[in-house]
C-alpha positions as CSV (number, residue, x, y, z in Angstrom):
1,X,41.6,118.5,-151.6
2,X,43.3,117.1,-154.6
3,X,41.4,119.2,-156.9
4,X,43.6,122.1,-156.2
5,X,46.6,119.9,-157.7
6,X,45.4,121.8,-160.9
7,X,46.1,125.1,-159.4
8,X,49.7,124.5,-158.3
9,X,50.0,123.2,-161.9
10,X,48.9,125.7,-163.6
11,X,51.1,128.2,-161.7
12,X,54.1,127.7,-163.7
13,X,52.9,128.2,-167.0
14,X,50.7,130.8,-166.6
15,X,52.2,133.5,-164.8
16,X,53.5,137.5,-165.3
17,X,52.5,137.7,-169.0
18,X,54.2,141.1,-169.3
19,X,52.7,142.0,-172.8
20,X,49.3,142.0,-171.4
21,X,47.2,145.1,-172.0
22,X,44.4,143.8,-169.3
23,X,47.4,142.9,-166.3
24,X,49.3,144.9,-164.1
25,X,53.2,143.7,-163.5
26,X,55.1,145.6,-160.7
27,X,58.4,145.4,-160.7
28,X,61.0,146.8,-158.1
29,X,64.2,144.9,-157.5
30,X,63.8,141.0,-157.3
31,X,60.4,141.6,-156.0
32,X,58.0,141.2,-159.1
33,X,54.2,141.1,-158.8
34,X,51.4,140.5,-161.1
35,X,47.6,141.1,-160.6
36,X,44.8,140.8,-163.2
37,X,43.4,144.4,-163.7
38,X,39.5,142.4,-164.3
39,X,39.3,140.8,-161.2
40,X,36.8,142.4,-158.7
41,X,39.8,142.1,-155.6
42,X,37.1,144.1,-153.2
43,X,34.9,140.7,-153.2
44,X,37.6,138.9,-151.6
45,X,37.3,139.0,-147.6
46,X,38.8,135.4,-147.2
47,X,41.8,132.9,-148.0
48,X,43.4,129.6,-147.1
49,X,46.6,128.3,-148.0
50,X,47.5,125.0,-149.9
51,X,49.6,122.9,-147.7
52,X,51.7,120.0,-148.5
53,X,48.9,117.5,-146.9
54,X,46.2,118.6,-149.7
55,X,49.0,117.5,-152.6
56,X,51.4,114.6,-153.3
57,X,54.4,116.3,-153.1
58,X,57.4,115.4,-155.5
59,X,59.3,112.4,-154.2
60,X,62.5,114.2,-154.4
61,X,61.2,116.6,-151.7
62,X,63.6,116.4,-148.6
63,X,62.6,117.4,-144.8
64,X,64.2,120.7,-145.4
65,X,62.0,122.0,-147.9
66,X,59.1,120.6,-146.2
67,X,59.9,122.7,-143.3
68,X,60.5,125.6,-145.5
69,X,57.1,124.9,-147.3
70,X,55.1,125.4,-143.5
71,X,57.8,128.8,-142.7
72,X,56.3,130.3,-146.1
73,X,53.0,129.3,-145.2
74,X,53.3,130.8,-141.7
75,X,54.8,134.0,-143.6
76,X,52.0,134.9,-146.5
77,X,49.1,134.2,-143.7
78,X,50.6,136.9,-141.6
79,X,51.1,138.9,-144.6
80,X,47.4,138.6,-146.0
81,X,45.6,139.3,-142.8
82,X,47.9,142.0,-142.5
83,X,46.8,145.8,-143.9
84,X,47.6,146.3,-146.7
85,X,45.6,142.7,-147.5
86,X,43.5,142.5,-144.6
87,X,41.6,139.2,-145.1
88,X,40.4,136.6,-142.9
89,X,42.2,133.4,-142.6
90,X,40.3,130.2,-142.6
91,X,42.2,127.1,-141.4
92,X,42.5,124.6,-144.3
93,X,41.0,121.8,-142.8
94,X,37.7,123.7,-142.6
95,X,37.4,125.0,-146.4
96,X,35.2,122.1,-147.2
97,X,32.4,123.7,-144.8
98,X,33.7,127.3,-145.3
99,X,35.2,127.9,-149.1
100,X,37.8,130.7,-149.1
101,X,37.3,133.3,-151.6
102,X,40.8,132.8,-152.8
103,X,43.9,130.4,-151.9
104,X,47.5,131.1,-151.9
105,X,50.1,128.8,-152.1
106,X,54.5,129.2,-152.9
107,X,56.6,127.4,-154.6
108,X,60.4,127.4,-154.7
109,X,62.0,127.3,-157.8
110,X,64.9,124.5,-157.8
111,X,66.2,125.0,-161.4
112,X,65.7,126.4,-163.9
113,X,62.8,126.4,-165.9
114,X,61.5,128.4,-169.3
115,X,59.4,127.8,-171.8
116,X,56.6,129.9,-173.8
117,X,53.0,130.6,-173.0
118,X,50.0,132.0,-174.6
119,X,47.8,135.0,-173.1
120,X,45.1,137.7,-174.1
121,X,46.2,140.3,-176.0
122,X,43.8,143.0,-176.9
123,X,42.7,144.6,-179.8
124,X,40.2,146.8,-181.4
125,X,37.4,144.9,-184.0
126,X,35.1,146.0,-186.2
127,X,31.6,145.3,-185.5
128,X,27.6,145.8,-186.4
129,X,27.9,149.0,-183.8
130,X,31.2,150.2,-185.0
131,X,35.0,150.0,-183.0
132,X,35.0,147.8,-179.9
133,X,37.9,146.3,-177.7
134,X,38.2,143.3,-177.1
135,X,40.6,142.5,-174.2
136,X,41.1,139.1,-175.5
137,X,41.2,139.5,-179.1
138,X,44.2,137.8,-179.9
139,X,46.9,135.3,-177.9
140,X,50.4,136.5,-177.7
141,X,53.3,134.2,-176.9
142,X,54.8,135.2,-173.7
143,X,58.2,133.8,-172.7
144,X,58.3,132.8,-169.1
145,X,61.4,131.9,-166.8
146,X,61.9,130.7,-163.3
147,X,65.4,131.1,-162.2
148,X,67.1,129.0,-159.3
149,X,66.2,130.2,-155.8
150,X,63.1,132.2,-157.0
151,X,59.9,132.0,-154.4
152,X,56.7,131.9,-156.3
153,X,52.9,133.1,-154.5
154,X,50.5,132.7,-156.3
155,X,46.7,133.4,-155.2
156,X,43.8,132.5,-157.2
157,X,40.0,131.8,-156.4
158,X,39.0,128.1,-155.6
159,X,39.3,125.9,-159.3
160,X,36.2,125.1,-161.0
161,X,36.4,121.5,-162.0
162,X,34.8,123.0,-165.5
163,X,37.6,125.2,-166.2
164,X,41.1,126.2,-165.9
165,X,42.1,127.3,-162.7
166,X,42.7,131.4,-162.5
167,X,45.9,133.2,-161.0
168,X,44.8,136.9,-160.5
169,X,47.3,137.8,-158.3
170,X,51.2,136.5,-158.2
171,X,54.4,137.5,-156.5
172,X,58.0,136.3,-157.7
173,X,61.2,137.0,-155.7
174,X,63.9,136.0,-158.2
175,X,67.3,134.2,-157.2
176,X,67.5,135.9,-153.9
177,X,65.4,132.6,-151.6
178,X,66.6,129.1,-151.1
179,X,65.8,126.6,-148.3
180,X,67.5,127.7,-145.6
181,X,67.6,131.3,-146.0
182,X,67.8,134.0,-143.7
183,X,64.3,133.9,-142.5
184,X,64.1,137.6,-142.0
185,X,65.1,138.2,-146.0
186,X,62.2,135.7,-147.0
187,X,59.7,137.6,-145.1
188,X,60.8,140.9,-146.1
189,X,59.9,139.0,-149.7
190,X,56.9,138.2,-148.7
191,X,55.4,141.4,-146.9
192,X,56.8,143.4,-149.9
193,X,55.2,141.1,-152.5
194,X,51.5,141.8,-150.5
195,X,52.3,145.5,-150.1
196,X,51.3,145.5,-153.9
197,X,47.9,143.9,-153.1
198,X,45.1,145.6,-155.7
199,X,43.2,146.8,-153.2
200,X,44.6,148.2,-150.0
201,X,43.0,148.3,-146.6
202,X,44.2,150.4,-143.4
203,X,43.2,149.9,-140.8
204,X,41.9,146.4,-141.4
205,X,37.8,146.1,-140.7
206,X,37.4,144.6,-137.3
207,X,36.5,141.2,-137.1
């Protein structure tokens, strides 16, 4: 279970590259949500959730947000086997058996944090057949924030121990959550952040 320590890593450096031509950013309110245009989101029929027994948590973590951690957790599986989303949940405890397609996690942002990150960029080359694009032809700097109070989900498919882990699909509800929240507001967050799911389902498929 510790291999999906590189996931939660690489969520905070590697999210909403707004410049993008090959991602999609929706943006309404505090409620932004990012989903990578190249993904195939009709293969995915399953999930699982990272919880805090598959990570060593930060020692500075207090039984609060711990509690808050499981109440999010509750929240996005509800939301993702919900229509739009419409998946199938499988229990984390049984994903070494029965791999998810994708996993989800959240985060809560305690400070803030900023910094800048590189992503695709494309761009049109010349080539023995004439013009192409290519979706990744150069890396632009994109300059990402996380502001106090912001609830980060990201969802990505399981990591490959050969290669960076993948966010294709990420919500951010900025400096509106903190531990200890009304619990109706955070789950208003949540169900609007999966109402942008790529590929919508209603009714869901029966089991």
């Amino acid at each position: 279970m510790h291999r999906l320590l590189p996931f939660l890593l690489f969520i905070a450096s590697s999210l909403f590259a707004l410049s993008c031509a090959s991602n999609t950013v929706v943006q309404t309110g505090e409620i932004q949500v990012y989903s990578d245009e190249n993904f195939d989101f009709t293969t995915v029929k399953t999930f699982s959730v990272v919880t805090q027994d598959m990570v060593d948590p930060p020692p500075d973590v207090s039984d609060e947000q711990r509690v808050f951690n499981q109440m999010v957790n509750g929240l996005i599986i509800k939301a993702m086997q919900a229509e739009p989303v419409c998946l199938e949940y499988i229990e984390p405890d049984q994903t070494g058996e029965n791999p998810p397609d994708v996993w989800a996690a959240n985060g809560l942002g305690q400070s803030t944090e900023s910094g800048w990150v590189y992503q695709c960029c494309g761009g049109w080359w010349w080539g023995f057949w004439g013009w192409y694009w290519d979706p990744c032809a150069t890396l632009c700097p994109v300059y990402v924030e996380h502001d106090v109070g912001s609830l980060l989900i990201p969802v990505g498919p399981p990591p490959d121990s050969d290669a960076d882990p993948e966010v294709v699909f990420a919500g951010l509800a900025r400096t509106i959550l903190a531990a200890g929240s009304d619990p109706s507001k955070i789950s208003a967050a949540v169900e609007a952040i999966f109402q942008q799911w790529p590929y919508k389902q209603s009714p869901c498929p029966a089991p």
